[in-house]
BASEMI-648249 format. One record per residue (C-alpha): residue number from 1; x negated, y negated, z. Coordinates in steps of 0.2 Angstrom, whole numbers, plus 2048, in hexadecimal, padded with zeros to 3 digits. Layout:
<resi: NUM, xx: X, yy: Y, zz: Z>
...
% end
This chain:
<resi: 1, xx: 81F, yy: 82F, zz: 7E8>
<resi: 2, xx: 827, yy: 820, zz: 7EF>
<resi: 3, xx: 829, yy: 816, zz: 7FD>
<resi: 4, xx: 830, yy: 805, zz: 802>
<resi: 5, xx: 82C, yy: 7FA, zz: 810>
<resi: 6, xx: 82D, yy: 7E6, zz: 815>
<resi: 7, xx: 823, yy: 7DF, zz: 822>
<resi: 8, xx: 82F, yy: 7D2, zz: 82C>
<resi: 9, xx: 82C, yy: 7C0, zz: 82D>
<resi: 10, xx: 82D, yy: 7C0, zz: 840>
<resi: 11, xx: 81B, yy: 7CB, zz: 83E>
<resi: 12, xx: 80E, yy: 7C1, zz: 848>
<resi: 13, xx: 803, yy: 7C2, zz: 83A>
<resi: 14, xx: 80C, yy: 7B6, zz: 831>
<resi: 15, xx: 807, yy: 7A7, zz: 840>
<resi: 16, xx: 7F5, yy: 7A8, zz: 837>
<resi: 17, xx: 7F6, yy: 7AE, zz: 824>
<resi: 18, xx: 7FC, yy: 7A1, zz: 822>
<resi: 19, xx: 808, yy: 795, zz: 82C>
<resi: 20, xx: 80D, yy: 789, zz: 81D>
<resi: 21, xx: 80E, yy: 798, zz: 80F>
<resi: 22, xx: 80F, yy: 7A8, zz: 817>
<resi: 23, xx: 80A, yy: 7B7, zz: 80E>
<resi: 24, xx: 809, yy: 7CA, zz: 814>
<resi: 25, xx: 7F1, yy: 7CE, zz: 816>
<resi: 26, xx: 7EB, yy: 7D9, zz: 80A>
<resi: 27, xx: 7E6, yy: 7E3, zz: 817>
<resi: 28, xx: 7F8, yy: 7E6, zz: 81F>
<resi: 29, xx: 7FC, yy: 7EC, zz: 80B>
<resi: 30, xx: 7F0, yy: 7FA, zz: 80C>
<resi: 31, xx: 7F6, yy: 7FE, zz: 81C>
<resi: 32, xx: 806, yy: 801, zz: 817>
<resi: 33, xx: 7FF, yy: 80D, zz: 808>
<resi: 34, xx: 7F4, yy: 817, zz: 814>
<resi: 35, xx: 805, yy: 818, zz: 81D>
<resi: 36, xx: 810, yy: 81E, zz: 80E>
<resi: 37, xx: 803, yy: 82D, zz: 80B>
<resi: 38, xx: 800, yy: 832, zz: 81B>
<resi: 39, xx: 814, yy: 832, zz: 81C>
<resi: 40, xx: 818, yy: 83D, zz: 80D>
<resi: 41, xx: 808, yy: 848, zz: 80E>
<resi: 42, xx: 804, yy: 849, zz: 820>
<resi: 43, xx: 7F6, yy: 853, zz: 81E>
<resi: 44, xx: 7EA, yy: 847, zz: 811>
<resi: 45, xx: 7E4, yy: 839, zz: 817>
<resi: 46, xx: 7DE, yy: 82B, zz: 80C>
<resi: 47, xx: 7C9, yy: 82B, zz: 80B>
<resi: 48, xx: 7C6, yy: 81B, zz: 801>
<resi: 49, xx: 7CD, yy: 80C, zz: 7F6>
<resi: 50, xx: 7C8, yy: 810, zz: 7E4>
<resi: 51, xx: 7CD, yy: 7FF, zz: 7DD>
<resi: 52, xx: 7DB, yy: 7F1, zz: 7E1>
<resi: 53, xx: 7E2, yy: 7E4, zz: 7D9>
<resi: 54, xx: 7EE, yy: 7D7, zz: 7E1>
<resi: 55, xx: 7FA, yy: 7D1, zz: 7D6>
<resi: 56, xx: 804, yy: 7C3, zz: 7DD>
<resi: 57, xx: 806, yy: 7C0, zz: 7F2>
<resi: 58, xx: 813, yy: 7C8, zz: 7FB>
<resi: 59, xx: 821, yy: 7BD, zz: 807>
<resi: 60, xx: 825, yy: 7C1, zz: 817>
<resi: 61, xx: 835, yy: 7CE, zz: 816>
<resi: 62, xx: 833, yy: 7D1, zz: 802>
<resi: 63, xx: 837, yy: 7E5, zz: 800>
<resi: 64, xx: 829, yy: 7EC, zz: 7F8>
<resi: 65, xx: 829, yy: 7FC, zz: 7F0>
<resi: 66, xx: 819, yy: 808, zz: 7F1>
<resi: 67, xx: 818, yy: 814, zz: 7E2>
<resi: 68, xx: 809, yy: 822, zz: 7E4>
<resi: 69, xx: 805, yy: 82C, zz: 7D4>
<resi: 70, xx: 7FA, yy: 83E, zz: 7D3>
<resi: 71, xx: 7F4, yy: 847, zz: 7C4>
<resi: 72, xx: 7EA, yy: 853, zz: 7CD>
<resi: 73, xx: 7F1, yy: 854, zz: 7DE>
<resi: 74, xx: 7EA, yy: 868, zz: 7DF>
<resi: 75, xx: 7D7, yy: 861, zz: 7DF>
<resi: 76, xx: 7D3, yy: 859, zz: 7F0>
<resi: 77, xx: 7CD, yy: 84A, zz: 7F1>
<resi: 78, xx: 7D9, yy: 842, zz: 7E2>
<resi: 79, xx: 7D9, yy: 830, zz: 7DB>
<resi: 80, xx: 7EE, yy: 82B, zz: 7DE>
<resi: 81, xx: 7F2, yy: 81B, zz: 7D4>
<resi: 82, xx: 7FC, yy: 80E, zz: 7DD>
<resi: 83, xx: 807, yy: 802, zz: 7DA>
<resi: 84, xx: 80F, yy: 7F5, zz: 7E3>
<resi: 85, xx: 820, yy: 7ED, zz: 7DF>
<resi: 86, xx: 82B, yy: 7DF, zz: 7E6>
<resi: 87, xx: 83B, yy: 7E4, zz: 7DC>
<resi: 88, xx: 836, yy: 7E4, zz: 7C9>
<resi: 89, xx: 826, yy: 7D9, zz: 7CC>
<resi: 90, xx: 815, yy: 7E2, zz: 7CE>
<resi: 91, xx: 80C, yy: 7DD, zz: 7DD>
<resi: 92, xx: 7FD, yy: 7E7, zz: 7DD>
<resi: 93, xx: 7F6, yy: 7F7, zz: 7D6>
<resi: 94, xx: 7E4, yy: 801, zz: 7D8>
<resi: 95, xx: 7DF, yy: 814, zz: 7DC>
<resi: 96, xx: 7DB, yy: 81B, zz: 7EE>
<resi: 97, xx: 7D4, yy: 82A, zz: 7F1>
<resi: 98, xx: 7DB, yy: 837, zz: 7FC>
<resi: 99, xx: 7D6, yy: 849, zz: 804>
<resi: 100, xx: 7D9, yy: 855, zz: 810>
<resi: 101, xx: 7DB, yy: 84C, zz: 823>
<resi: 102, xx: 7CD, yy: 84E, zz: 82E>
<resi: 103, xx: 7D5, yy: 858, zz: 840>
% end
């Protein structure tokens, strides 16, 4: 599964993180993954960070390109692999743990 998403340089985030050289937070990053899985399976929700790795930082208004991967998508919770692109360079990747969504 993929998703695309930029986060625009007019984001108020950017006054703080950081003014001279502003990157997009880690934080905002994983957001956007929790995002992309509740948006293509509505009904999982994502229970923990396995492991992250942050490549290289990520500019205000770069598209970036989420990429989720399964291999056992039947057996709830599952490990999806995940990889972060900004065009052809690698960004980020790690594994997050998803499940059912709690009502």
């Amino acid at each position: 599964m993929k998703s695309n998403f930029k986060i625009p340089s007019s984001h108020p985030v950017f006054d703080g993180h950081f003014p001279q050289y502003p990157v997009v937070p880690g934080a905002m990053l994983l957001q956007e993954i929790e995002h992309a899985v509740q948006k293509h399976w509505p009904h999982l929700e994502v229970s923990s960070i396995q492991h992250m790795k942050f490549i290289r930082p990520v500019r205000p208004d770069e598209r970036i390109t989420i990429t989720l991967e399964d291999k056992k998508m039947g057996c709830l919770p599952v490990t999806l692999s995940v990889r972060l692109h900004a065009v052809d360079k690698l960004v980020a990747k790690g594994g997050i743990v998803v499940q059912n969504a709690s009502s």
